[in-house]
ZATORVO-490828 format. One record per residue: x, y, z of N, C-alpha, C, O in turn; residue in one letter; residue number from 1. Coordinates in pm, whole numbers, plus 50000, padded with zeros to 5 digits. Example, Ala and Ser with C-alpha at 12.3 -4.5 7.8 and 13.67 -1.06 7.14 Angstrom:
// ZATORVO-490828
[[51319; 49431; 50780]; [51230; 49550; 50780]; [51320; 49670; 50780]; [51424; 49668; 50846]; A; 1] [[51285; 49775; 50708]; [51367; 49894; 50714]; [51290; 50003; 50787]; [51341; 50114; 50804]; S; 2] 
//
This chain:
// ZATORVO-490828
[[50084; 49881; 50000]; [50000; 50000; 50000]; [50087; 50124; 50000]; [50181; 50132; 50080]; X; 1] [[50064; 50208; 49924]; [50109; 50343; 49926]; [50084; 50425; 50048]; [49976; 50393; 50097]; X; 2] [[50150; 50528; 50121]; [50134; 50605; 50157]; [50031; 50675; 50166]; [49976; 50702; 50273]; X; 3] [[50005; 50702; 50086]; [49801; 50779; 50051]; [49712; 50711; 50113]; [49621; 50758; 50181]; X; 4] [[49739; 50572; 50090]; [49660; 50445; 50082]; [49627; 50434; 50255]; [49543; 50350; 50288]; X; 5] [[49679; 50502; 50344]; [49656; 50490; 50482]; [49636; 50653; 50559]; [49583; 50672; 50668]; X; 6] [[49686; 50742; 50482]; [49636; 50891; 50520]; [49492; 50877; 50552]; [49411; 50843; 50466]; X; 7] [[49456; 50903; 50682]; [49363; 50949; 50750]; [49367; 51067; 50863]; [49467; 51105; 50923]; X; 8] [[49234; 51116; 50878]; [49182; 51184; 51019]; [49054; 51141; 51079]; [48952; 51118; 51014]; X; 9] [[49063; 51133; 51213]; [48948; 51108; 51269]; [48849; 51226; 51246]; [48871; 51347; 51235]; X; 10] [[48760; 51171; 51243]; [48599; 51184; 51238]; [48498; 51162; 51313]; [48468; 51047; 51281]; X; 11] [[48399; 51206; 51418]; [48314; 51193; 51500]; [48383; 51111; 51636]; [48358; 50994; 51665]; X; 12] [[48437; 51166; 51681]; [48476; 51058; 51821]; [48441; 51130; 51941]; [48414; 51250; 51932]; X; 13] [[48437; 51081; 52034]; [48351; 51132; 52174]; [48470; 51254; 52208]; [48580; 51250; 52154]; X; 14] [[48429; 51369; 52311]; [48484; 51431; 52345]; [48556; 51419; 52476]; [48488; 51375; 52569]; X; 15] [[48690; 51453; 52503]; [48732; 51407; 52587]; [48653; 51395; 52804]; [48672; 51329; 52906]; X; 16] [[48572; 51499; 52758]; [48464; 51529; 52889]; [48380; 51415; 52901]; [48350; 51368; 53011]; X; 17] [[48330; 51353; 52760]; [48281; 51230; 52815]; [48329; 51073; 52839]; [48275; 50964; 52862]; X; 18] [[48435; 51116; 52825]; [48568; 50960; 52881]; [48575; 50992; 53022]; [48529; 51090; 53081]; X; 19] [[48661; 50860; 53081]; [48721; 50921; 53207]; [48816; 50762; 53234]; [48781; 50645; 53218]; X; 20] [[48902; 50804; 53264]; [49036; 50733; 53353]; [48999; 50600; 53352]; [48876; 50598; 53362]; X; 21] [[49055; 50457; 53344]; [49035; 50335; 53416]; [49148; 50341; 53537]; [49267; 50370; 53530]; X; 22] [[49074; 50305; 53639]; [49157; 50246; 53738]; [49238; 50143; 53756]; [49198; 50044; 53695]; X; 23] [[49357; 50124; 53829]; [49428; 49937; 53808]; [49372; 49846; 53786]; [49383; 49758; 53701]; X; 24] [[49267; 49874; 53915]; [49171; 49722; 53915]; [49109; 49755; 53794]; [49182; 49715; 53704]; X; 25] [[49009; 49810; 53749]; [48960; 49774; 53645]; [49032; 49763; 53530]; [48997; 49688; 53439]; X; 26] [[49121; 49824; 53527]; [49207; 49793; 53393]; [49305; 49624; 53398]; [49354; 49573; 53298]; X; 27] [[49311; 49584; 53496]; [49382; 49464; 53525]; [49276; 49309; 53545]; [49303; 49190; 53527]; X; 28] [[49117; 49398; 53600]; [48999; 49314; 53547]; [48959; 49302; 53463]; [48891; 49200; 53471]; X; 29] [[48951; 49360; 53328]; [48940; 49364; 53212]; [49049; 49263; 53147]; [49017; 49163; 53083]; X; 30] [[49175; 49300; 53171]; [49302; 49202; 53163]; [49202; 49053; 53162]; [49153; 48995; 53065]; X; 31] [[49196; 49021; 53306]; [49146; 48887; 53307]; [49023; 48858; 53256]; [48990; 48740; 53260]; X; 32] [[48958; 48926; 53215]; [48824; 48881; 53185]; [48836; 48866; 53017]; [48752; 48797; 52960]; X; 33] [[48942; 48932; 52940]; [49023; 48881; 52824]; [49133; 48844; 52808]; [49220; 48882; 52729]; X; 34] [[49133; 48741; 52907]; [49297; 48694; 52934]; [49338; 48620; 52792]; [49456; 48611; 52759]; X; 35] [[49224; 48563; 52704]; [49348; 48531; 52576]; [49327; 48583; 52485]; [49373; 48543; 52378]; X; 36] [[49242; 48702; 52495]; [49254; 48774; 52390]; [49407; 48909; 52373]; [49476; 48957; 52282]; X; 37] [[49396; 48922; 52512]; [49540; 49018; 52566]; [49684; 48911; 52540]; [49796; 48942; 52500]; X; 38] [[49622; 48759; 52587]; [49783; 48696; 52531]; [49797; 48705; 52373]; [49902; 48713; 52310]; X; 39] [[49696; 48702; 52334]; [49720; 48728; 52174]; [49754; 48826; 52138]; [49851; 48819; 52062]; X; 40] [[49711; 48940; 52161]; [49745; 49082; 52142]; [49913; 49098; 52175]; [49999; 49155; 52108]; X; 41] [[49925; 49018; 52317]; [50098; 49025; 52355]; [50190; 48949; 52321]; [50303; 48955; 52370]; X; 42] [[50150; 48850; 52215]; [50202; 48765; 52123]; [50265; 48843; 51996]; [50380; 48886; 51983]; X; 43] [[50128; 48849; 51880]; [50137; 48920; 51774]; [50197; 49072; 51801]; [50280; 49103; 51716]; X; 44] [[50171; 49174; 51904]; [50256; 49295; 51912]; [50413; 49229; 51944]; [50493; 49271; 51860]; X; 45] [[50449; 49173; 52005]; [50596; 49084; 51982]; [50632; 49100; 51896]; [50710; 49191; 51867]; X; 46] [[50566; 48978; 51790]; [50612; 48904; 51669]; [50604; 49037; 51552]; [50685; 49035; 51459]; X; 47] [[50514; 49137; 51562]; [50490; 49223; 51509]; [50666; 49298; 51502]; [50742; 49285; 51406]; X; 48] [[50695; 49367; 51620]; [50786; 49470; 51656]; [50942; 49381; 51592]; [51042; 49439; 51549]; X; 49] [[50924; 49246; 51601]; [51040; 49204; 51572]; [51048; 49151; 51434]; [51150; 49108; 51381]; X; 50] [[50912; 49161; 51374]; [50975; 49152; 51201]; [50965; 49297; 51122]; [51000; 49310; 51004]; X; 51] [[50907; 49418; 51211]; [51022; 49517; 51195]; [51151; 49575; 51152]; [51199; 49646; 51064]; X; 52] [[51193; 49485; 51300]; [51323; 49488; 51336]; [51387; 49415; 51247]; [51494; 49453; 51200]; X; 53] [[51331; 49298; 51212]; [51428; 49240; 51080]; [51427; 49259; 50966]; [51510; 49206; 50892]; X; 54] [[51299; 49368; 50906]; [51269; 49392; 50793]; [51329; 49527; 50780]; [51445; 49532; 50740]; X; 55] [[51259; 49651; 50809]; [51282; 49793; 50782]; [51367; 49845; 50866]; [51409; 49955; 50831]; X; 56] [[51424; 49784; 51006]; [51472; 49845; 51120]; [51356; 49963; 51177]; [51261; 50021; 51125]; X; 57] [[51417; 49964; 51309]; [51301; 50100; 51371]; [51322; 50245; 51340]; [51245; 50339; 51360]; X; 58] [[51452; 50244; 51281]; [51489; 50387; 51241]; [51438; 50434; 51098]; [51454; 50553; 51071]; X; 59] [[51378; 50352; 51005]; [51276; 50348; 50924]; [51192; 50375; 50960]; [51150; 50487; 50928]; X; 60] [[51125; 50304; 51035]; [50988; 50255; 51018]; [50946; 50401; 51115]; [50827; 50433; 51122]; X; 61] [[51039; 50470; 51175]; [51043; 50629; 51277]; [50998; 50723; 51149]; [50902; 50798; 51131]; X; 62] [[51098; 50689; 51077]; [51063; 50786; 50999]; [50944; 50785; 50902]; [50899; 50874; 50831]; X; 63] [[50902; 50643; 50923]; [50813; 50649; 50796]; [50636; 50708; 50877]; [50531; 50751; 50828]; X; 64] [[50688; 50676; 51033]; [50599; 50703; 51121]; [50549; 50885; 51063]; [50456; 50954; 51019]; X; 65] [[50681; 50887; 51102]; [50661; 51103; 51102]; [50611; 51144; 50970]; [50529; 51236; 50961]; X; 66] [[50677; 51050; 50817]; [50603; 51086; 50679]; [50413; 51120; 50728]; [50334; 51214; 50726]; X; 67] [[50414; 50985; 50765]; [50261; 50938; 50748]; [50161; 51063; 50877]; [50042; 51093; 50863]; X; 68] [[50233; 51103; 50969]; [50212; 51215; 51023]; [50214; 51346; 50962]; [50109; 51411; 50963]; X; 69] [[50325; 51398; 50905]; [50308; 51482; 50780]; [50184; 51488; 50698]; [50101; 51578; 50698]; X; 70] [[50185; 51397; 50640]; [50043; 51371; 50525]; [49927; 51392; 50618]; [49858; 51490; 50588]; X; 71] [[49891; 51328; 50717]; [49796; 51335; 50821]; [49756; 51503; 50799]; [49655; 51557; 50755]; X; 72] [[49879; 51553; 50849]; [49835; 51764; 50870]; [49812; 51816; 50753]; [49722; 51899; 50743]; X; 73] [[49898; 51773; 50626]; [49826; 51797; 50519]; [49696; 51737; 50472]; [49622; 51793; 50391]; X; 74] [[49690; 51705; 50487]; [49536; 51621; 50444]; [49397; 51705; 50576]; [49277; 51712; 50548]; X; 75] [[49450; 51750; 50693]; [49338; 51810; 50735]; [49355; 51950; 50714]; [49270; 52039; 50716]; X; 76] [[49506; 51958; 50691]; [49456; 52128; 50627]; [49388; 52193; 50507]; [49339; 52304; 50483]; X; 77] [[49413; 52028; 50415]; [49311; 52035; 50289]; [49182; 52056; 50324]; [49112; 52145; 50274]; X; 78] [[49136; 51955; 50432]; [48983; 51937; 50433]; [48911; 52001; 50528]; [48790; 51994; 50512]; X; 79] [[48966; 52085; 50656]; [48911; 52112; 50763]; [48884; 52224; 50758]; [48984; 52284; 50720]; X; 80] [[48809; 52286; 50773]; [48835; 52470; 50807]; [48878; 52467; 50924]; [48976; 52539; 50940]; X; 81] [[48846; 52416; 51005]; [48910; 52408; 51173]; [49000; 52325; 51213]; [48968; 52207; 51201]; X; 82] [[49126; 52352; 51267]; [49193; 52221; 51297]; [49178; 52180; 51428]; [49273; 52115; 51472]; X; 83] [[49046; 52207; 51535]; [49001; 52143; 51611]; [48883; 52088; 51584]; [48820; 52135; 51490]; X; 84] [[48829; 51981; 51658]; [48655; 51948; 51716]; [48566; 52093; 51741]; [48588; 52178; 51827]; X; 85] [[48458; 52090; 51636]; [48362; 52192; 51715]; [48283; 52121; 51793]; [48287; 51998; 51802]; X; 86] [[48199; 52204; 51861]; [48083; 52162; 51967]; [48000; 52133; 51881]; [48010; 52176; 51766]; X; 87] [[47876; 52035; 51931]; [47819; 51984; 51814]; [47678; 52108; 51838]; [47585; 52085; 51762]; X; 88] [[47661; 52202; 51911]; [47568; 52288; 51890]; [47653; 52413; 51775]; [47582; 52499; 51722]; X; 89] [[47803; 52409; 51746]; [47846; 52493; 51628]; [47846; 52428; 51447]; [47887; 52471; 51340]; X; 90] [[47784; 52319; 51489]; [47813; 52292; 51356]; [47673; 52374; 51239]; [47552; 52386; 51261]; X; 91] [[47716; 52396; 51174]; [47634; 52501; 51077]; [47522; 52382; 50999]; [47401; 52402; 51001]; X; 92] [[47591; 52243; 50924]; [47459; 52231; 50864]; [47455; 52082; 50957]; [47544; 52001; 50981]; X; 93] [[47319; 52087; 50993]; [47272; 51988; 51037]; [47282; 51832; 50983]; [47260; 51730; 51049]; X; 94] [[47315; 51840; 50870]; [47380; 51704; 50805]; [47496; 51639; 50869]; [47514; 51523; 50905]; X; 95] [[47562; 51733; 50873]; [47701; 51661; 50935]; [47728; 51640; 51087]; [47821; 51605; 51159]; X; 96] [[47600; 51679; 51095]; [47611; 51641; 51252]; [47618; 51564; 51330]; [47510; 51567; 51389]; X; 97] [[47693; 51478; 51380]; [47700; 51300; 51464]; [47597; 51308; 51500]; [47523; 51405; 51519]; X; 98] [[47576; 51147; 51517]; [47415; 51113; 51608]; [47480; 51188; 51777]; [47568; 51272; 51758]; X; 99] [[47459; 51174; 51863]; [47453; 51227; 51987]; [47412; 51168; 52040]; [47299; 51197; 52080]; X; 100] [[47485; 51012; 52088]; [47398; 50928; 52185]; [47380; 50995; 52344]; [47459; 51084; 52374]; X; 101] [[47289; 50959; 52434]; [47233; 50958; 52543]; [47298; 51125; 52575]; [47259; 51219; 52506]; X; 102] [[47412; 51146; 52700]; [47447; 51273; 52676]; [47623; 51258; 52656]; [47711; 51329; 52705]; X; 103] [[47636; 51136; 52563]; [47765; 51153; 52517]; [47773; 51262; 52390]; [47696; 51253; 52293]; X; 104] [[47895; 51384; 52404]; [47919; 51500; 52267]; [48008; 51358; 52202]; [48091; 51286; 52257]; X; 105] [[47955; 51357; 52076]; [48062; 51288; 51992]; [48078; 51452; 51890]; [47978; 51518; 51863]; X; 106] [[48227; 51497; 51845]; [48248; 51599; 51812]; [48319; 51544; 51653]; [48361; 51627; 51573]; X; 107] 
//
């Protein structure tokens, strides 16, 4: 895949006011309550990082990080008028407006 081929920006995601923190325990209960889905995850991110390492090296793959970051800012300075989240009571046409579940802002 090209470069292009993965240029993105997010689009509609909750605002940070309606997240909030996990705690140890719950973040370490969650752990167990997907205990092999997390060994898989800590498998393949392994096996992942180390054919990397044998393929592009990390000092590549750094840089190819920061390209694909580059393109990222160009690509929303193409498309955004704003380079933040508005409030979803500023958005002008009502089309583009996220659904708005319960009293989560998705922005």
């Amino acid at each position: 895949w090209s470069m292009d081929d993965v240029t993105y920006f997010v689009l509609n995601k909750r605002s940070k006011a309606s997240t909030q923190n996990l705690t140890q325990e719950t973040i370490s209960r969650i752990k167990e309550w997907n205990s092999l889905d997390w060994k898989l995850y800590l498998h393949f991110n392994k096996t992942f990082w180390q054919r990397i390492e044998d393929t592009i090296g990390l000092e590549r793959m750094k840089i190819q990080v920061q390209l694909l970051k580059s393109k990222i800012q160009k690509l929303m300075n193409t498309c955004l008028e704003e380079p933040d989240a508005v409030e979803p009571s500023d958005v002008k046409n009502t089309f583009f407006l996220p659904h708005q579940p319960n009293k989560v802002k998705v922005l």
